[in-house]
C-alpha positions as CSV (number, residue, x, y, z in Angstrom):
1,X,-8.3,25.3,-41.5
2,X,-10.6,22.5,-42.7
3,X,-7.7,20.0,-42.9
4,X,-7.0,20.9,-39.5
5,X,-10.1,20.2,-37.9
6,X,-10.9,17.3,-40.2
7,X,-7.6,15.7,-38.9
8,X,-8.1,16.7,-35.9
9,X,-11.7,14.8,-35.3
10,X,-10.2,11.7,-37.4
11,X,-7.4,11.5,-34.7
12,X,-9.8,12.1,-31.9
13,X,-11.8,8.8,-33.6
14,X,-9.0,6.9,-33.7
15,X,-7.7,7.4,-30.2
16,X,-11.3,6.9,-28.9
17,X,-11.8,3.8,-30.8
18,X,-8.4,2.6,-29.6
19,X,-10.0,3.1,-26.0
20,X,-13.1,1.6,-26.9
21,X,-11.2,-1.3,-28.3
22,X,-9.0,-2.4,-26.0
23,X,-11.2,-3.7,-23.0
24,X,-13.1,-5.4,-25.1
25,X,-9.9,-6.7,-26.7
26,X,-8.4,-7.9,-23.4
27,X,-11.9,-9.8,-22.0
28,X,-12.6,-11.3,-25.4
29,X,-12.2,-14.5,-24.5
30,X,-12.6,-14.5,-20.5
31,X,-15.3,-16.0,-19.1
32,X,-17.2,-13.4,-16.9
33,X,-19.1,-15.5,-14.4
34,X,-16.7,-16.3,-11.3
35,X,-16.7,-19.5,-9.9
36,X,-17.1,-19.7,-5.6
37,X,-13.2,-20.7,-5.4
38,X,-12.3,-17.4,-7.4
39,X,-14.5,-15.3,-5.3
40,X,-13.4,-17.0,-1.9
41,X,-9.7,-16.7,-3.4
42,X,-10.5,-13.2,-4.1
43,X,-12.0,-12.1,-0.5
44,X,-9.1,-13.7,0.8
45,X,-6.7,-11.3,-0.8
46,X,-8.8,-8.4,0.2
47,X,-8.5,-9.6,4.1
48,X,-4.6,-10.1,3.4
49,X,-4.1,-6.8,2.5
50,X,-6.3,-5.0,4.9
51,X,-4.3,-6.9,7.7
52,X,-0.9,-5.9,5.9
53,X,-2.2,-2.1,5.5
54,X,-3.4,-2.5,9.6
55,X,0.2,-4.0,10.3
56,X,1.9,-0.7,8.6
57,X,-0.4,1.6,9.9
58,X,0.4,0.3,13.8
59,X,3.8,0.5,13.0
60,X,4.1,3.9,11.4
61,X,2.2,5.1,14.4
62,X,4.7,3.8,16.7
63,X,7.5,5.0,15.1
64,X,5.5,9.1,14.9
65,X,4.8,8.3,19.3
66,X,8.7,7.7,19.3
67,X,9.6,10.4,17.4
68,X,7.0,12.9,19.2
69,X,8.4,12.0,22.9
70,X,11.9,12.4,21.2
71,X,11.5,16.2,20.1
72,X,9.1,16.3,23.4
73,X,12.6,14.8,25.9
74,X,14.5,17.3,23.6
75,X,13.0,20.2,24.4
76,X,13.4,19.9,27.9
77,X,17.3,18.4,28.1
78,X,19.9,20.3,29.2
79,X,22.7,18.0,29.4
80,X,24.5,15.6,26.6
81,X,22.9,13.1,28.6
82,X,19.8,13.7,28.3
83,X,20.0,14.0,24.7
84,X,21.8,10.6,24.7
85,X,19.1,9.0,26.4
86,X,16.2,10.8,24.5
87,X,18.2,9.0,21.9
88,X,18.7,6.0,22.9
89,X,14.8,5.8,23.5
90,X,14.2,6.7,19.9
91,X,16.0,3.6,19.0
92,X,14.8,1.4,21.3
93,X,10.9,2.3,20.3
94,X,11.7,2.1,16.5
95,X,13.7,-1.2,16.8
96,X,10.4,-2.5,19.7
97,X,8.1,-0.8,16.7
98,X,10.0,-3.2,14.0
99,X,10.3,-6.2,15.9
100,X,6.5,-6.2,16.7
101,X,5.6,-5.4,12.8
102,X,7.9,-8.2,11.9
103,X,6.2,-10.9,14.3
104,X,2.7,-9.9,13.0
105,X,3.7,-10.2,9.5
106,X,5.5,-13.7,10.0
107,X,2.0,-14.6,11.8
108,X,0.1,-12.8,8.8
109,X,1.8,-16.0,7.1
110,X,2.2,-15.4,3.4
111,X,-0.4,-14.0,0.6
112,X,-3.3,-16.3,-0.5
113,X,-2.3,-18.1,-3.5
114,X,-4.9,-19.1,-6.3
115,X,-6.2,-22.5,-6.7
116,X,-5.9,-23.8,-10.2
């Protein structure tokens, strides 16, 4: 039992030093204060993908209000018709719901890139 539990704490050292190891591994030779243009660079990338996430989220809510008032003209159809036209309204609003996300993103323009 004491080999065990002697092995067992030399593993859990070595595992916990490989943890402890690797961070400071990886920023050994980074230098830690960031310069203005990394900062800007980096707030930019935060505002990029807040508008991207905003963009997704608008669209994904269109596309549930289309689906809703789908199930909602479903409910009361009675003829093919109707169903072919609640149809026909689901794909109209999704395609509308796409096109818009599509023209915001080509405004959105691409991701900033980082100045070397």
């Amino acid at each position: 039992m004491k080999k065990l539990s002697g092995r067992s704490i030399v593993a859990v050292a070595m595992v916990a030093g490989l943890f402890l190891a690797t961070p400071l591994a990886a920023s050994a030779g980074s230098d830690r204060s960031k310069t203005s243009s990394s900062r800007t660079y980096h707030q930019e990338v935060i505002a990029y993908r807040e508008s991207r996430y905003a963009i997704q989220l608008a669209f994904q809510s269109a596309v549930t209000t289309a689906k809703a008032n789908y199930l909602q003209a479903l409910s009361i159809a009675t003829t093919s018709a109707e169903r072919s036209a609640a149809q026909q309204a689901l794909t109209t609003a999704i395609i509308q719901a796409a096109s818009q996300r599509s023209a915001a993103l080509t405004t959105l323009g691409a991701p900033p890139v980082r100045s070397t």
